[in-house]
NUNUVEX-513580 format. One record per residue (C-alpha): chain; x, y, z; residue in one letter; residue number from 1. Coordinates in steps of 0.25 Angstrom, whole numbers, always signed. Layout:
cadena = A x = X y = Y z = Z residuo = A num = NUM
...
END
This chain:
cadena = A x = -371 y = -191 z = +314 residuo = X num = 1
cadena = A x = -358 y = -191 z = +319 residuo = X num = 2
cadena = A x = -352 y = -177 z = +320 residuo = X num = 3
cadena = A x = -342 y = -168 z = +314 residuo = X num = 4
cadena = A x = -327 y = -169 z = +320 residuo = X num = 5
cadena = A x = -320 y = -158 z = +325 residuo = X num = 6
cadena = A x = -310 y = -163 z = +315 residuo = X num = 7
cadena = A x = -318 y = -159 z = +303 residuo = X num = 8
cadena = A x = -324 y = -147 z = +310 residuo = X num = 9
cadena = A x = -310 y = -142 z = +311 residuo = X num = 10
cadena = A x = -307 y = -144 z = +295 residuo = X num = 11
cadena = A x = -320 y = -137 z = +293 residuo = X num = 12
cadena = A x = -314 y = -126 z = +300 residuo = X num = 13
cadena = A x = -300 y = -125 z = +295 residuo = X num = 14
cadena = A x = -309 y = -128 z = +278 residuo = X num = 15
cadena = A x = -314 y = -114 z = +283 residuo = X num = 16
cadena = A x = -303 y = -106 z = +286 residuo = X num = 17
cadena = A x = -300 y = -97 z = +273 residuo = X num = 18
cadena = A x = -286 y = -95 z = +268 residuo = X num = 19
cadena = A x = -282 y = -79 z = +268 residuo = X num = 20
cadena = A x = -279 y = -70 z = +256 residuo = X num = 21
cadena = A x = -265 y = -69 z = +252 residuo = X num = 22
cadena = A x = -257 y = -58 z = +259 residuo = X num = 23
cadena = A x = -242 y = -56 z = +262 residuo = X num = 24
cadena = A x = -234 y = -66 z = +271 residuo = X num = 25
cadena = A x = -224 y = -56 z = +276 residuo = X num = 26
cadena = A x = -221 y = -40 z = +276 residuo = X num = 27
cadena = A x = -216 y = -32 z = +265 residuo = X num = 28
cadena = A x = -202 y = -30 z = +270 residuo = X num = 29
cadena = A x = -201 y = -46 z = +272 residuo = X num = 30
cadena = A x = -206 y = -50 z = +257 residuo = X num = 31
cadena = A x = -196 y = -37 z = +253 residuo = X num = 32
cadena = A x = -184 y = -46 z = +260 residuo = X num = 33
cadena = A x = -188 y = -59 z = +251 residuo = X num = 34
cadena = A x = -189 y = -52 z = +239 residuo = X num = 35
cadena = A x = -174 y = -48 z = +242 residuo = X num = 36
cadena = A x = -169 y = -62 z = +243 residuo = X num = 37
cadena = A x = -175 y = -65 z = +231 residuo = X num = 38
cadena = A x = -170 y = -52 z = +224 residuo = X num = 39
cadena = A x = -157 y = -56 z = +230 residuo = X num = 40
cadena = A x = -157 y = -70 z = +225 residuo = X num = 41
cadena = A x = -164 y = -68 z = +211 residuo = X num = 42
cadena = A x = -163 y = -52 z = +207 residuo = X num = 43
cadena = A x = -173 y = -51 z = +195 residuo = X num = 44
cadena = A x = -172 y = -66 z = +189 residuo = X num = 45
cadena = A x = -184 y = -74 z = +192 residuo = X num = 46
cadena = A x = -181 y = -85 z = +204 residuo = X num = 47
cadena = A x = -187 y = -100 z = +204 residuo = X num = 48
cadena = A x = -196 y = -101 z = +217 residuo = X num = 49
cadena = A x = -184 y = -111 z = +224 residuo = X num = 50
cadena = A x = -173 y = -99 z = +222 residuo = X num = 51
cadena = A x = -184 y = -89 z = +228 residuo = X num = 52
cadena = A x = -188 y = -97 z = +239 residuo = X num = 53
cadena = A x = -173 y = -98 z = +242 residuo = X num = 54
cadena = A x = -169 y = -84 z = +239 residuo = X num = 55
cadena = A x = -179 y = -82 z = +251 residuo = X num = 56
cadena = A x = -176 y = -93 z = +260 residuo = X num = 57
cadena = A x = -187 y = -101 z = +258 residuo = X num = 58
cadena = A x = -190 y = -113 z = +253 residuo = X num = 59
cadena = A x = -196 y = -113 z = +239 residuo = X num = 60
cadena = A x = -208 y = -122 z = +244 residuo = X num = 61
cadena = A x = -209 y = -114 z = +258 residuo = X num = 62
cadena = A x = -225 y = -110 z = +261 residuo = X num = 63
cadena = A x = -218 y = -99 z = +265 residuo = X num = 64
cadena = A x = -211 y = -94 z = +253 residuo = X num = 65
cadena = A x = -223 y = -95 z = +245 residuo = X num = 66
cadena = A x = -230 y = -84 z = +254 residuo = X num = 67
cadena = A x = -216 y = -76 z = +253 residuo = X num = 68
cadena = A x = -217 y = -78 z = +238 residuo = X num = 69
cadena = A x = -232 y = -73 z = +238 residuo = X num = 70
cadena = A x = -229 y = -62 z = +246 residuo = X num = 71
cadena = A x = -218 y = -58 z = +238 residuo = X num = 72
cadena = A x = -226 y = -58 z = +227 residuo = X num = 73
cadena = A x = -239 y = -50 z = +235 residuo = X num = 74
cadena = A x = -227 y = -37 z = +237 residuo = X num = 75
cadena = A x = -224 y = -38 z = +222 residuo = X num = 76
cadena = A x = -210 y = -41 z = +228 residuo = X num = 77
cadena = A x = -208 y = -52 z = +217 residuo = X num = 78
cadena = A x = -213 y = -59 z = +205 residuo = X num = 79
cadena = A x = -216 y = -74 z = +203 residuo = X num = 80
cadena = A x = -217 y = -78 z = +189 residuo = X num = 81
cadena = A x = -219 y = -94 z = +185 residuo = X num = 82
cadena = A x = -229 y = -104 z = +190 residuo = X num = 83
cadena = A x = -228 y = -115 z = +202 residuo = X num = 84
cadena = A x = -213 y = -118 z = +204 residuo = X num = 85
cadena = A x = -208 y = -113 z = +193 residuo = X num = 86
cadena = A x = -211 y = -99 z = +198 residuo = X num = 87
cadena = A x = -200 y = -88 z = +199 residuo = X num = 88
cadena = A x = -200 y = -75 z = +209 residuo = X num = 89
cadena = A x = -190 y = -64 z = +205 residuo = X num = 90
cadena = A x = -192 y = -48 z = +214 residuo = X num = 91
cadena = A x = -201 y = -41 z = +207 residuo = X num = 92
cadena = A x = -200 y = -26 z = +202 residuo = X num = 93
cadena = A x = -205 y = -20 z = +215 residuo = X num = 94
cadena = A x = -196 y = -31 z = +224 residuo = X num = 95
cadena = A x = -183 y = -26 z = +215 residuo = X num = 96
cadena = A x = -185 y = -11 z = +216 residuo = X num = 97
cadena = A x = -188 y = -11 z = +231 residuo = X num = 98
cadena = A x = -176 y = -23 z = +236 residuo = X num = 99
cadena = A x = -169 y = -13 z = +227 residuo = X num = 100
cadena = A x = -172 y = -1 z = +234 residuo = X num = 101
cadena = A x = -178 y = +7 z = +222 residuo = X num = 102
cadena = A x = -180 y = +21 z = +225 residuo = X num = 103
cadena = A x = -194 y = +19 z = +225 residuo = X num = 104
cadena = A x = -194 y = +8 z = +234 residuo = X num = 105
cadena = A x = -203 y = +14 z = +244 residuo = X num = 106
cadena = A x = -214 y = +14 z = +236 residuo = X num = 107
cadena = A x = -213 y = +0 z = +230 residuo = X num = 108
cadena = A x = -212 y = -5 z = +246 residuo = X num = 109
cadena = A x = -225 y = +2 z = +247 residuo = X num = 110
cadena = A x = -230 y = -4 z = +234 residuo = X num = 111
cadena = A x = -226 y = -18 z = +238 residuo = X num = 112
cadena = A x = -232 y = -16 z = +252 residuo = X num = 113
cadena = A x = -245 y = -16 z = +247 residuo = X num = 114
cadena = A x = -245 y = -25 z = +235 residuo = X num = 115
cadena = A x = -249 y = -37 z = +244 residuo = X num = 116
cadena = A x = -265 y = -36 z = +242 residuo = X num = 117
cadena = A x = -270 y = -38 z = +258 residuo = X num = 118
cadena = A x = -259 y = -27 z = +260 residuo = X num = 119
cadena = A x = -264 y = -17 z = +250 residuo = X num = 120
cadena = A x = -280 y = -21 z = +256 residuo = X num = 121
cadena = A x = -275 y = -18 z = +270 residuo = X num = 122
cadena = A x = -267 y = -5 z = +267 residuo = X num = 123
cadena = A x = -279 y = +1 z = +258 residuo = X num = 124
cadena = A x = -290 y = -1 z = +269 residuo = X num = 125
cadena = A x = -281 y = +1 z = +282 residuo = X num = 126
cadena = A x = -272 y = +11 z = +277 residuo = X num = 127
cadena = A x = -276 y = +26 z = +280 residuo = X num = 128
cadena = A x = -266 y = +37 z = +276 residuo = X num = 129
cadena = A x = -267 y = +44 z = +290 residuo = X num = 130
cadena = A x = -270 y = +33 z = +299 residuo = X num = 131
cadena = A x = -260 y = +22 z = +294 residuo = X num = 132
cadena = A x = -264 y = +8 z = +294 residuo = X num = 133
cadena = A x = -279 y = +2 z = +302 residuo = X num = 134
cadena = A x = -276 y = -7 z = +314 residuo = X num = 135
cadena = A x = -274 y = -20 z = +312 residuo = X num = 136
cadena = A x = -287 y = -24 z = +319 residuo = X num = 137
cadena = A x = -293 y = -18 z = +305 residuo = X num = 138
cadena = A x = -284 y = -25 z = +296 residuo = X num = 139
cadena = A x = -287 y = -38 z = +304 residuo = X num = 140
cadena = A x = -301 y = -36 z = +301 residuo = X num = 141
cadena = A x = -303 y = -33 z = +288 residuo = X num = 142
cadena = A x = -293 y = -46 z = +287 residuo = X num = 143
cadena = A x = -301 y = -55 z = +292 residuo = X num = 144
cadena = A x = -313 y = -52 z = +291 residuo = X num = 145
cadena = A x = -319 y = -39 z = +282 residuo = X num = 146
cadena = A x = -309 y = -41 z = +270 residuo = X num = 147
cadena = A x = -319 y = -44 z = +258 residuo = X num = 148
cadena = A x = -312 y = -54 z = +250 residuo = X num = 149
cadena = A x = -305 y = -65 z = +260 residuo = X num = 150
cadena = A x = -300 y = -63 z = +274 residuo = X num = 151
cadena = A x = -288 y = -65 z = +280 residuo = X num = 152
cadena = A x = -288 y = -77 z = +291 residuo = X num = 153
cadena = A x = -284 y = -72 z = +305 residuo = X num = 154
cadena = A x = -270 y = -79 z = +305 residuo = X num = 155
cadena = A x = -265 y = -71 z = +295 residuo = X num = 156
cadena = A x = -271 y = -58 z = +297 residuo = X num = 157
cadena = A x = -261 y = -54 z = +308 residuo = X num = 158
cadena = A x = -248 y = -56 z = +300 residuo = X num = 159
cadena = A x = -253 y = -49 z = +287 residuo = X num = 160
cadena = A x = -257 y = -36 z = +294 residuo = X num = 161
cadena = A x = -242 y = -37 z = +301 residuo = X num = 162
cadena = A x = -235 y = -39 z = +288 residuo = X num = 163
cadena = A x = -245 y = -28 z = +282 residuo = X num = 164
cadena = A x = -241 y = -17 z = +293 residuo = X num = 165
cadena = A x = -227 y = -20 z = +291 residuo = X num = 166
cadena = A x = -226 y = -20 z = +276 residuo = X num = 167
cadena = A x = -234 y = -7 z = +277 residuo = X num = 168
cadena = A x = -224 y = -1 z = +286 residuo = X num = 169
cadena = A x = -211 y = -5 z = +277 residuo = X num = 170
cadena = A x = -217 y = -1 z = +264 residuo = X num = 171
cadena = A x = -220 y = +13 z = +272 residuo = X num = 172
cadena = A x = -234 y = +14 z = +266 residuo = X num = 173
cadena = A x = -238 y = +22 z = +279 residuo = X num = 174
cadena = A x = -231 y = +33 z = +276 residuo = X num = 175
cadena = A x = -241 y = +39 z = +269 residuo = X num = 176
cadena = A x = -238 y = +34 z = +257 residuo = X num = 177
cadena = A x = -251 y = +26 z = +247 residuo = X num = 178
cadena = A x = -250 y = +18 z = +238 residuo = X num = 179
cadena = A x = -262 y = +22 z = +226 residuo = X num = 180
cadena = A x = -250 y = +29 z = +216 residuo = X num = 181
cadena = A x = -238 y = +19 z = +217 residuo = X num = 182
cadena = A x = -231 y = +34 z = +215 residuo = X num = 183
cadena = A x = -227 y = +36 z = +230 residuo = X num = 184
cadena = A x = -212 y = +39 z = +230 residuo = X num = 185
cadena = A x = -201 y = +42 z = +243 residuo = X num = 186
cadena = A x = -196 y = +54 z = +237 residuo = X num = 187
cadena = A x = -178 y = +54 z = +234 residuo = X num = 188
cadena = A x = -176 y = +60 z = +246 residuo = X num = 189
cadena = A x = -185 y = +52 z = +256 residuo = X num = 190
cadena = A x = -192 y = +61 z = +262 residuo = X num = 191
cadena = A x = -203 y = +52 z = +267 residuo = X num = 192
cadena = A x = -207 y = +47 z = +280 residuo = X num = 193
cadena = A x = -198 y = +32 z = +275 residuo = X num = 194
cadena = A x = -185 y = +40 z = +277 residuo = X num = 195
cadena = A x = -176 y = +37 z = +289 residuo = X num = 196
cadena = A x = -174 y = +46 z = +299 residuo = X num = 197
cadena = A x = -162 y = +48 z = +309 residuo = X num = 198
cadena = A x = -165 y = +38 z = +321 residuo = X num = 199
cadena = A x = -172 y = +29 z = +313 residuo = X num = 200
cadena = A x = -171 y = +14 z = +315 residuo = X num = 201
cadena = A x = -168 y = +11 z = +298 residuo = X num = 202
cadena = A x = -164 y = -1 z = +291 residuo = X num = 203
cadena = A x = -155 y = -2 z = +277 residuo = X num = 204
cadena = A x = -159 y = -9 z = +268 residuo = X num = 205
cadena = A x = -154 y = -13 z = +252 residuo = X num = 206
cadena = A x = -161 y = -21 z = +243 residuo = X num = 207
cadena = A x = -172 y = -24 z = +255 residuo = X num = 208
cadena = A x = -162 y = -30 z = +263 residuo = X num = 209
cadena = A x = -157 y = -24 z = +276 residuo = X num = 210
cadena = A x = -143 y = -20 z = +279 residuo = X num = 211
cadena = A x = -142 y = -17 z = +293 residuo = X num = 212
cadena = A x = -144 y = -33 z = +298 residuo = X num = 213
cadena = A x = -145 y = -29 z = +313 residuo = X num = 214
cadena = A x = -158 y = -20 z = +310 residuo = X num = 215
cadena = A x = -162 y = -4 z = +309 residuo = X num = 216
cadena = A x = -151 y = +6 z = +313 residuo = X num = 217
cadena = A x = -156 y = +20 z = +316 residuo = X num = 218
cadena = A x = -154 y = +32 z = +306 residuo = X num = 219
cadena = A x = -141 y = +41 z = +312 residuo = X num = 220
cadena = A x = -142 y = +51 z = +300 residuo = X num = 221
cadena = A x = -142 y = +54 z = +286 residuo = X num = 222
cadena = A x = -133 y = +59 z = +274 residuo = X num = 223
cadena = A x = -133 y = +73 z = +271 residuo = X num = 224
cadena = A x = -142 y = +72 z = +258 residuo = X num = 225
cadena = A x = -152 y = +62 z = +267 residuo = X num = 226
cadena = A x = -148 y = +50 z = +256 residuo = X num = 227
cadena = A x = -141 y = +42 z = +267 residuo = X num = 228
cadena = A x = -143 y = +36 z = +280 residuo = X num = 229
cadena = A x = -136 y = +33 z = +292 residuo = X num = 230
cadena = A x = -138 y = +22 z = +303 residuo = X num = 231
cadena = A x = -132 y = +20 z = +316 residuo = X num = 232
cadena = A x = -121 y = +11 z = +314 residuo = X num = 233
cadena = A x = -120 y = +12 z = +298 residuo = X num = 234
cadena = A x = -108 y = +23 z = +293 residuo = X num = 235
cadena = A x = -113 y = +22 z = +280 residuo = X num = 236
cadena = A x = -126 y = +31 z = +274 residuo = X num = 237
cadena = A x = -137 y = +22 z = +269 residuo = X num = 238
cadena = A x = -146 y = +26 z = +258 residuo = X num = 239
cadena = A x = -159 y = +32 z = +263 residuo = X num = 240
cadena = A x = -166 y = +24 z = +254 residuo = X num = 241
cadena = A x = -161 y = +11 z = +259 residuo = X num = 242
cadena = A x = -167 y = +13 z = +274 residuo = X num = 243
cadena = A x = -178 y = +9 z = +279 residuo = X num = 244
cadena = A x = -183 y = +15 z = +293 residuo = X num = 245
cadena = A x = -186 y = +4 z = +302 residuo = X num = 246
cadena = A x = -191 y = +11 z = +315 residuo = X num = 247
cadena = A x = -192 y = +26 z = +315 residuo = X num = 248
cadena = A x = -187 y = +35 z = +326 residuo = X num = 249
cadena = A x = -194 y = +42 z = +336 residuo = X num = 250
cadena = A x = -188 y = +54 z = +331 residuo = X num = 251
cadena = A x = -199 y = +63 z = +323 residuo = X num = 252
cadena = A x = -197 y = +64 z = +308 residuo = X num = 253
cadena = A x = -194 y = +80 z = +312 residuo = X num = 254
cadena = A x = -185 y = +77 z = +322 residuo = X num = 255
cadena = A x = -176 y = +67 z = +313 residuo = X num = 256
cadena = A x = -177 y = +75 z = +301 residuo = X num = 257
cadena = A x = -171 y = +87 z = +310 residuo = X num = 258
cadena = A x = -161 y = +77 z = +314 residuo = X num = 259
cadena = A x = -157 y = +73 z = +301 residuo = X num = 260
cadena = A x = -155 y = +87 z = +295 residuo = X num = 261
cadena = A x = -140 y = +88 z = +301 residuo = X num = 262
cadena = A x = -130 y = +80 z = +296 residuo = X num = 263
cadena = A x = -128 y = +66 z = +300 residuo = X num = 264
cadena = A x = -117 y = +61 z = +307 residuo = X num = 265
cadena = A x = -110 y = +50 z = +297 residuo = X num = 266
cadena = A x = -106 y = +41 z = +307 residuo = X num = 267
cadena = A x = -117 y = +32 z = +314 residuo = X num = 268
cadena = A x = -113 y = +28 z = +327 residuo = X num = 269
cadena = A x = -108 y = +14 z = +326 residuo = X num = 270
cadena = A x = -113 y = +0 z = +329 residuo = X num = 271
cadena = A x = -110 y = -3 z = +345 residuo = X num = 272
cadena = A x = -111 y = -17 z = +341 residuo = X num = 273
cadena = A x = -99 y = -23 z = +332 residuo = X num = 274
cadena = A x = -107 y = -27 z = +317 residuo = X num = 275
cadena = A x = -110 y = -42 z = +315 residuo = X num = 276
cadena = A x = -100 y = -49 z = +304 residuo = X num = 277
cadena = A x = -104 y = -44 z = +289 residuo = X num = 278
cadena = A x = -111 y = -55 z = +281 residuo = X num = 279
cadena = A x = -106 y = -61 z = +268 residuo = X num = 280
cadena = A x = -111 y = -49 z = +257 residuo = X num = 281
cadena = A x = -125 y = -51 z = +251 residuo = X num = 282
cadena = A x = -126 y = -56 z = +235 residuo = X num = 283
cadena = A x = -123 y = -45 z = +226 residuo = X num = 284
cadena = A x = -113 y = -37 z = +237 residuo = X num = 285
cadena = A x = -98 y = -37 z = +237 residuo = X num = 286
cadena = A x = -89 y = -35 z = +248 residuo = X num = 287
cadena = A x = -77 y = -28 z = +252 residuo = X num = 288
cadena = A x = -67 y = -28 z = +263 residuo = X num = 289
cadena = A x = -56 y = -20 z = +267 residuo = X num = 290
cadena = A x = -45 y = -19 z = +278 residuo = X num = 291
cadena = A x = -44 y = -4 z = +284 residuo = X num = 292
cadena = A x = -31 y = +0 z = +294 residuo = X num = 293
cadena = A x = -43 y = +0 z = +305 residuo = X num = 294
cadena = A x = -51 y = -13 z = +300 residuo = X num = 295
cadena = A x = -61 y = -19 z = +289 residuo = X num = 296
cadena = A x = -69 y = -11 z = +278 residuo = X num = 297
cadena = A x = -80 y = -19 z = +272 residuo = X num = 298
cadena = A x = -88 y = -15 z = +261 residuo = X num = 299
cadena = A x = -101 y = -21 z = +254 residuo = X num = 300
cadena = A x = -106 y = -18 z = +242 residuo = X num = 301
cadena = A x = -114 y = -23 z = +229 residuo = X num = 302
cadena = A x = -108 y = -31 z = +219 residuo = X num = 303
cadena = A x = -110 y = -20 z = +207 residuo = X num = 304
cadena = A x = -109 y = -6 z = +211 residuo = X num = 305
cadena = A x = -114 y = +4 z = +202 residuo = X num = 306
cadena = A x = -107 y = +18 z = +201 residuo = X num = 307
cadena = A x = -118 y = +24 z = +209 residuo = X num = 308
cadena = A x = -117 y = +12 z = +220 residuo = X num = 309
cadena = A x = -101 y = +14 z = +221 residuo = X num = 310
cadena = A x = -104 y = +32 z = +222 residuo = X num = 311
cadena = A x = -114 y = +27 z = +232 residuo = X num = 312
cadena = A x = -103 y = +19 z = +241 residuo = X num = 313
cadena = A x = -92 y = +28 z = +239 residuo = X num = 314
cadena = A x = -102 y = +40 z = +247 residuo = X num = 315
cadena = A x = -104 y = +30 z = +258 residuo = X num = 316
cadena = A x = -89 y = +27 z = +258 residuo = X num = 317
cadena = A x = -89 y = +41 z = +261 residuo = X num = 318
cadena = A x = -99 y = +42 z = +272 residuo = X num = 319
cadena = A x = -92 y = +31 z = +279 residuo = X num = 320
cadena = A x = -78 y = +39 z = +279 residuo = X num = 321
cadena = A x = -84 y = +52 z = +285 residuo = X num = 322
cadena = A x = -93 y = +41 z = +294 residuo = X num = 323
cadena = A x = -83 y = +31 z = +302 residuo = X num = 324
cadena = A x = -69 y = +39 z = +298 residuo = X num = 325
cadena = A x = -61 y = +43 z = +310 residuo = X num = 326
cadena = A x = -59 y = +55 z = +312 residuo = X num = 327
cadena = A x = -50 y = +56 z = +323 residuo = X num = 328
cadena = A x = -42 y = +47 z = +316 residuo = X num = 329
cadena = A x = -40 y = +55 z = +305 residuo = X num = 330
cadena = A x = -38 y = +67 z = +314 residuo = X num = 331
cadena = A x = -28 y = +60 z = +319 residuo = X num = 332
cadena = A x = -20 y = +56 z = +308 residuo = X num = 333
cadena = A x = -20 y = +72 z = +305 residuo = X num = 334
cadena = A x = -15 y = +76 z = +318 residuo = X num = 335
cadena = A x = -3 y = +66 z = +317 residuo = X num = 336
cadena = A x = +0 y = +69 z = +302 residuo = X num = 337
cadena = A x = +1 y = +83 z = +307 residuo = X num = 338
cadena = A x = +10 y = +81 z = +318 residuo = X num = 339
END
């Protein structure tokens, strides 16, 4: 009897292997940034599969987007609608309010967060109040081999805890924070452990896009009423709502909250390096240029401008004259007129 090949020996293997249960193929704050170009390419009317898949850069046939679009879908970041080819994806509710920056968008990043199934399994059994998340030799474990319905293969296990630990740090859900109400709220005043502090590394960001394209810049100070931020290199205040802390600084939460009880200074120390050239204005915005006796004044701004928006800027155009005006220019001026 002749007998089996290695050939067939190895299809039997490869017969055997098992596919793994469905999870997320990339963190929260990535699926966040798709939904954003779909948002900015549909708003709230329904696109065909082709114009999603371009809105995001992907091809509409791509393996990849598929797992994008299911992933999407696991965040409750969009809603699909239709069957095969003639389905449609448009940013659901949750996806609106938190590209939006809603005022309660730090809970729905902690609701998104755990939507993903594996994501919710993994945060109720390894999560502990005081102990913060098990090491990921448990996680693995329990993965691949102690999960009762299906395990996950090996391959796979790896990147899911990754892009588990991440979204779990972005959505902030360590900060003491559970999910069991849905009636968590950061109070008006952000008084919670997500608010920035002075020497901070913090990003801004607005409609889940960021705005400083070279990276983080570190806190210099705040406003007076603690609404606004300012960052090395920025003159202008930024809403504390639209920063997100990207490293913290050594500095105890004591110490900085010692350090922000005096007055700010309202001009950052500026850029040692010369800015790159501006890029064409996003859809939606509008721009403005001006010639001043000492150069250029550029200003960026959305299309429609409610009567809040516009009291909102005319404030900040008031920050920026105490912040970069010169005095000893202006001194001066008075000397001379005097004489």
């Amino acid at each position: 009897m002749a007998e089996p090949s290695k050939t067939n020996g190895a299809a039997e293997e490869k017969i055997k292997v098992t596919r793994s249960p469905s999870y997320p193929s990339m963190p929260l704050k990535e699926a966040l940034s798709k939904a954003a170009k779909l948002w900015e390419k549909g708003k709230k009317f329904p696109l065909a599969l082709a114009a999603t898949a371009g809105a995001m850069e992907y091809g509409p046939k791509s393996s990849t987007f598929s797992q994008v679009l299911a992933t999407l879908r696991a965040y409750g970041l969009i809603d699909v609608t239709g069957n095969g080819d003639d389905r449609k994806a448009v940013v659901s509710e949750l996806g609106q309010k938190i590209i939006m920056n809603h005022s309660d968008r730090p809970r729905l990043l902690k609701e998104a967060a755990l939507k993903p199934p594996v994501f919710r399994e993994l945060w109720d059994k390894f999560h502990l109040p005081t102990e913060g998340l098990a090491p990921d030799d448990a996680m693995k474990q329990y993965l691949q081999f102690d999960r009762a319905e299906s395990q996950f293969n090996l391959h796979v296990i790896g990147p899911l805890i990754a892009d588990f630990k991440e979204t779990v740090e972005f959505a902030r859900l360590l900060n003491g924070d559970t999910m069991s109400t849905g009636t968590d709220k950061v109070s008006e005043g952000q008084t919670d452990k997500d608010r920035p502090r002075v020497g901070d590394l913090a990003q801004w960001t607005s409609q889940g896009v960021a705005q400083f394209p070279e990276g983080a810049r570190r806190v210099t100070g705040f406003s007076d009423d603690g609404a606004w931020v300012f960052f090395e290199g920025c003159p202008t205040g930024v809403a504390v709502a639209d920063v997100v802390v990207v490293q913290r600084s050594p500095v105890s939460p004591k110490e900085s909250a010692m350090t922000t009880t005096v007055t700010p200074p309202l001009a950052p120390v500026a850029p040692t390096a010369p800015l790159a050239p501006l890029a064409p204005p996003s859809a939606g915005m509008e721009e403005s240029r001006w010639k001043l006796p000492s150069g250029h004044a550029t200003l960026r701004y959305p299309s429609k401008l409610t009567a809040r928006d516009f009291k909102v800027l005319k404030q900040q155009i008031e920050l920026l004259e105490f912040a970069i005006t010169d005095d000893d220019e202006e001194a001066g001026a008075g000397g001379t007129a005097g004489q």
